[in-house]
C-alpha positions in Angstrom: 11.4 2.7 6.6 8.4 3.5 9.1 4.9 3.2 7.5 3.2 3.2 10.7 4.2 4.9 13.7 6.4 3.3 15.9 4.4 3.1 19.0 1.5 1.0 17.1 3.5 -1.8 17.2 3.3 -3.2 13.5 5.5 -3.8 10.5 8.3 -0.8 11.4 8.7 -2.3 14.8 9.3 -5.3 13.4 11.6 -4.1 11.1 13.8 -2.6 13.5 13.5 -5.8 16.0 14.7 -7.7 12.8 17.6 -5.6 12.0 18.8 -4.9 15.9 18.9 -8.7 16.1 21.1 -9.1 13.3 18.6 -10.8 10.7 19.9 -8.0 8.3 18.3 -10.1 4.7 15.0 -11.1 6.7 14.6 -7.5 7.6 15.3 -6.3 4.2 13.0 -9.2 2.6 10.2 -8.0 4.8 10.4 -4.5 4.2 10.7 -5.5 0.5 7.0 -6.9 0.6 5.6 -4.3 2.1 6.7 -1.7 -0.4 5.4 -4.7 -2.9 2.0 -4.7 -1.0 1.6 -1.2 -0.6 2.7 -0.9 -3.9 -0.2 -3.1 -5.8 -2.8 -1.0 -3.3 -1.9 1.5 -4.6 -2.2 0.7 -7.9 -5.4 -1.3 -7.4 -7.4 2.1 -5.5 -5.8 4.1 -8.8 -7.6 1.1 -11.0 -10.7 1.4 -9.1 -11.0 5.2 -9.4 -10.2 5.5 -13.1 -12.6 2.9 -13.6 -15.5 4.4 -11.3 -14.9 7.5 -13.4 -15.5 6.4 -16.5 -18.6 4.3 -15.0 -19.5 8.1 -13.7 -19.4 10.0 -16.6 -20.4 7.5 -19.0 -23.7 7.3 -16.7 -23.8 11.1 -17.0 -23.9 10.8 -20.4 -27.2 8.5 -20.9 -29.4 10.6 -18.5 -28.7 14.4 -20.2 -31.9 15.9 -20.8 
């Protein structure tokens, strides 16, 4: 699982370091929360836009001449 490239240095890297090492359940717990963080992101930006629509065209609505 890479969700940044490999030479940045960040959570892939560490994933790999984890599972080279031997720490097969930490590496798999850690990968597990990042899928669960990206995850809820996700869903939070997808909240936010259906929400800022409706704010949009509810605003649209009220100032129709």
């Amino acid at each position: 699982m890479f969700l940044v490239r490999p030479d940045l240095g960040l959570a892939s890297v560490s994933m790999m370091q984890l599972d080279q090492n031997g720490f097969v359940s930490q590496a798999t717990a850690y990968s597990t929360w990042i899928v669960v963080v990206v995850t809820t992101a996700l869903l939070w930006c997808h909240l936010f836009a259906t929400r800022l629509g409706m704010y949009l065209q509810h605003r649209r609505r009220h100032y129709v001449a």
